[in-house]
C-alpha positions as CSV (number, residue, x, y, z in Angstrom):
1,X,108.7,-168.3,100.7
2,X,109.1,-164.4,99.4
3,X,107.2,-162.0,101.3
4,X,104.3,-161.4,99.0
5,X,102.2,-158.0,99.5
6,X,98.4,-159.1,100.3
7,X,95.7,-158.7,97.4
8,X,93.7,-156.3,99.4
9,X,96.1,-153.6,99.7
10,X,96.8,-153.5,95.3
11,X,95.4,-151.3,92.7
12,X,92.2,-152.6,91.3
13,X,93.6,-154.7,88.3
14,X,97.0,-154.8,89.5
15,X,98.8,-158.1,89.8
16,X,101.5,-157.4,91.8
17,X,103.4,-155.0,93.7
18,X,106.7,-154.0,95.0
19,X,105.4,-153.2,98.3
20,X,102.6,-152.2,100.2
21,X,101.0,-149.1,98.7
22,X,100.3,-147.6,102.0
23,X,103.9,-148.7,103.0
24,X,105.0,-146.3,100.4
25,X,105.3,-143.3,102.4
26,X,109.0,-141.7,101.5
27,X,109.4,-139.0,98.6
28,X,112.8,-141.1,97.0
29,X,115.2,-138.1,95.9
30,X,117.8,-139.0,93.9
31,X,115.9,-142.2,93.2
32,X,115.7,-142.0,89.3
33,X,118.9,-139.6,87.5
34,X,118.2,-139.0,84.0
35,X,118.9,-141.3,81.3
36,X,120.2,-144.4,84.0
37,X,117.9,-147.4,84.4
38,X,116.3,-148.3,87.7
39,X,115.6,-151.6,88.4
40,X,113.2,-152.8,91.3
41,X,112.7,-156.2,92.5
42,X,109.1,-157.7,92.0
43,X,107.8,-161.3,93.2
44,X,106.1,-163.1,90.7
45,X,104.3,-166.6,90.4
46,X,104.3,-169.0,87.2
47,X,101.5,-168.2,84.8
48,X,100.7,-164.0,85.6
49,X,101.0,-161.6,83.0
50,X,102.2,-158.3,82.6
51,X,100.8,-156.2,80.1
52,X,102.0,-152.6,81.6
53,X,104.0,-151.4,84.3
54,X,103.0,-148.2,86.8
55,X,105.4,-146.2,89.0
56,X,104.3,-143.7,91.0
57,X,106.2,-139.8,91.2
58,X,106.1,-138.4,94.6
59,X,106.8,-134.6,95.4
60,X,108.7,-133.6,92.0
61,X,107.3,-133.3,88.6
62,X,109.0,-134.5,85.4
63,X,110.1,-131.0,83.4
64,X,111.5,-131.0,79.8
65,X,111.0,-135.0,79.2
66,X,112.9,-136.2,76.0
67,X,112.5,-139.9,77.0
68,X,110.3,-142.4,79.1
69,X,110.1,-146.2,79.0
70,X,109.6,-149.1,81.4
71,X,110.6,-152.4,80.5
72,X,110.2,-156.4,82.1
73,X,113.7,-158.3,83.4
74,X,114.0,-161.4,84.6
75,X,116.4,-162.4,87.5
76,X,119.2,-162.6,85.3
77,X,118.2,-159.0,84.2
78,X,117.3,-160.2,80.5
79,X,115.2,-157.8,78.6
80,X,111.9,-159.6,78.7
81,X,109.0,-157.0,77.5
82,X,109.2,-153.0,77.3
83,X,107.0,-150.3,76.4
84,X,107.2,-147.6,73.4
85,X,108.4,-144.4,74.4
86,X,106.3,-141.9,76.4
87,X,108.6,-139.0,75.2
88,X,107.9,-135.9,76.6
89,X,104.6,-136.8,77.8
90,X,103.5,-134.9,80.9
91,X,104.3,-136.6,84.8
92,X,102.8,-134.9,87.5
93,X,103.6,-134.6,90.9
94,X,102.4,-137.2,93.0
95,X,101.0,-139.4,90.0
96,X,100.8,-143.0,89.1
97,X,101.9,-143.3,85.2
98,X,101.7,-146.4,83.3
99,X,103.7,-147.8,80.9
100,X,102.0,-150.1,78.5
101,X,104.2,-153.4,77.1
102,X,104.3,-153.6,73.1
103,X,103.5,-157.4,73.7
104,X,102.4,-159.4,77.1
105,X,104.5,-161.4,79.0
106,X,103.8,-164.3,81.0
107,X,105.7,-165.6,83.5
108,X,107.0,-168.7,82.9
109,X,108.6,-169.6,86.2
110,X,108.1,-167.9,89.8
111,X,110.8,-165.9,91.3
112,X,112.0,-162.2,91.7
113,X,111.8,-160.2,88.0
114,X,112.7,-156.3,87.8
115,X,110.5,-153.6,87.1
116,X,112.9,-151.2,84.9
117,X,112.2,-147.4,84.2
118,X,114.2,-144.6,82.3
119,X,113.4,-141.5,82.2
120,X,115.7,-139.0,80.1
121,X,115.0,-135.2,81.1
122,X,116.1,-132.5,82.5
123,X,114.3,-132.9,86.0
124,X,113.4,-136.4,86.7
125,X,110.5,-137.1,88.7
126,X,110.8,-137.8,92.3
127,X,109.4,-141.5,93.1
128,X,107.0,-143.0,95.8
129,X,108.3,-145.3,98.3
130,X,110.4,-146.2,101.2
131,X,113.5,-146.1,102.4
132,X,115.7,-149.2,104.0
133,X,118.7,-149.3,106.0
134,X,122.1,-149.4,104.5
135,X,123.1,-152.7,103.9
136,X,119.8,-154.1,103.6
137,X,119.3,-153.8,99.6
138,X,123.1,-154.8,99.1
139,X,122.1,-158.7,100.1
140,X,121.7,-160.8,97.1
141,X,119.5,-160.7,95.3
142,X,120.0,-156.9,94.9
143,X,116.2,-156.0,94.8
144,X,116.6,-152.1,93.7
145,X,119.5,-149.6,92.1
146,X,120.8,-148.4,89.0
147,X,121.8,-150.7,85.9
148,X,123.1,-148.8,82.7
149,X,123.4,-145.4,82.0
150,X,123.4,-143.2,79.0
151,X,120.0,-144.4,77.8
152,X,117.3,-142.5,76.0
153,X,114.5,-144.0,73.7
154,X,113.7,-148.0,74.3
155,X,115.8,-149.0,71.8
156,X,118.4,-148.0,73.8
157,X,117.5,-150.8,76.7
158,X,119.8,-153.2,76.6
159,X,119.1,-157.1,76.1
160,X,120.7,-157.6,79.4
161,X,121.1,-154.9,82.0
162,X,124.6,-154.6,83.3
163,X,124.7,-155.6,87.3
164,X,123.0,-153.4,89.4
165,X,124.2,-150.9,92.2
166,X,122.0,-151.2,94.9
167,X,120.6,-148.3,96.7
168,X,119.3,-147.9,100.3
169,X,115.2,-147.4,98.7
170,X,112.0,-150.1,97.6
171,X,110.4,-147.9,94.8
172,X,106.6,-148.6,94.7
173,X,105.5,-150.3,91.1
174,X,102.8,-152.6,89.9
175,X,101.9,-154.3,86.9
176,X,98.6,-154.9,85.7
């Protein structure tokens, strides 16, 4: 069985989580690049639902945003639910920001899904969580790194994200 992070540990209302939130203890530089989708690895069981998508920035404020979105893949990295675009919207420092889905999902089967974010601007935040050992997020199933590139507003997301390039961090997300 996946390693699932216990309930007592989440956001109130949260219903899952990439980690544990007091695991999440790294300032992830060079985590997000602007306008490239990241994709992080989430468990989730038959019959939740995800009606919005948090991330958390650590140590670097977003600065002249043109373009944020987060979006719902499966395992196959199929589109499954995304949010409207947060524009230029402010993103603190060390702030959780939620992205809202236009429509609920619910999960039809349990397994690993992908929380994706874009951000387009010309300093992308800095995000919360922790680093891992090389080698460790190569193993299949990739569970975080980069998809496409050259993305702006959500219509820009593709219906399938290419493969992913896996990089050496766990980002912290939830959904409520």
């Amino acid at each position: 069985l996946p390693y699932i992070p216990p309930h007592w540990c989440r956001p109130t209302g949260a219903v899952r989580q990439s980690i544990d939130r007091a695991g999440a203890h790294a300032n992830l530089t060079g985590t997000l690049s602007t306008g490239r989708l990241y994709m992080q690895g989430v468990y989730y069981a038959r019959g939740e639902v995800v009606t919005s998508i948090t991330f958390v920035s650590a140590t670097t404020a977003l600065a002249t945003g043109a373009n944020q979105w987060a979006a719902l893949f499966d395992a196959s990295r199929n589109q499954l639910a995304i949010s409207a675009d947060a524009t230029s919207a402010a993103w603190a420092a060390n702030t959780a920001k939620t992205f809202t889905m236009t429509t609920p999902y619910v999960i039809p089967s349990s397994g690993i899904y992908y929380h994706g974010l874009n951000v387009t601007a010309t300093t992308v935040p800095t995000l919360a969580g922790q680093a891992t050992l090389a080698g460790i997020q190569g193993l299949a199933p990739i569970l975080s790194g980069y998809a496409n590139s050259s993305l702006t507003n959500p219509a820009s997301c593709p219906a399938t994200a290419s493969a992913i390039t896996s990089l050496n961090v766990t980002a912290y997300t939830y959904s409520s």
